[in-house]
C-alpha positions in Angstrom: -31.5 -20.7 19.6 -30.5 -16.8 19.8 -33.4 -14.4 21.3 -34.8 -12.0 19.2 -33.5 -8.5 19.9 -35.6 -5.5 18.4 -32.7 -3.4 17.2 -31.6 -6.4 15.2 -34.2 -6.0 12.6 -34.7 -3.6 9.6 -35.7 -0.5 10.5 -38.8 -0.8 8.7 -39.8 -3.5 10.7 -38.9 -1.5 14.2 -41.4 1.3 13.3 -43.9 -1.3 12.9 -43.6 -2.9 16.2 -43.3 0.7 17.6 -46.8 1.3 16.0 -48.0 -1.5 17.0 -46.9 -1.5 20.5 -48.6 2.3 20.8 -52.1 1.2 19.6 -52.5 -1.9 21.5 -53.7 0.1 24.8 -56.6 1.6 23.1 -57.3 -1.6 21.4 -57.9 -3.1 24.4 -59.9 -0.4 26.2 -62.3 -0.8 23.0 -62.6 -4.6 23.0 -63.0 -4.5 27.0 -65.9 -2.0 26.8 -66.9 -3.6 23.4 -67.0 -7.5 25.7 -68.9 -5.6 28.9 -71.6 -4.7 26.3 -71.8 -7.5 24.1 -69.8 -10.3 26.0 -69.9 -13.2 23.4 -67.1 -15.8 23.0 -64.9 -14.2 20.8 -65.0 -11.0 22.3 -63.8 -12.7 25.5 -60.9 -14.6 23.2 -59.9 -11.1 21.5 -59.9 -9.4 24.7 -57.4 -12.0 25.9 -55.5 -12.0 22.8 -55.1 -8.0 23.2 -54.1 -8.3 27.0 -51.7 -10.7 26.2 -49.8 -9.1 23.5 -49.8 -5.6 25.1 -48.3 -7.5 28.4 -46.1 -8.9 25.8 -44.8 -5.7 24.7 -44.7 -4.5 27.5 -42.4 -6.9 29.6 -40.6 -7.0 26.1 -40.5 -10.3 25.3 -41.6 -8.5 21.7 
């Protein structure tokens, strides 16, 4: 099974995961404020999900 490489893909598709790579910081400085205010189960999950796929861009396994 080959890894995925970025530059591989259409170049619509880059500027996407350029986009979306950019926002997911303040995404998840919203959701942790939004979880210390109202810390419910999903917030807690989202939070997670957020961290984990901004660490995932970040490291670039993305």
């Amino acid at each position: 099974m080959s890894r995925m490489y970025r530059y591989r893909l259409p170049p619509w598709c880059r500027h996407w995961l350029y986009v979306i790579e950019k926002a997911t910081m303040p995404i998840c400085v919203y959701q942790l404020i939004r979880t210390l205010i109202f810390p419910t189960t999903i917030d807690v999950f989202l939070l997670g999900l957020c961290i984990g796929l901004h660490l995932a861009f970040r490291f670039k396994w993305i």
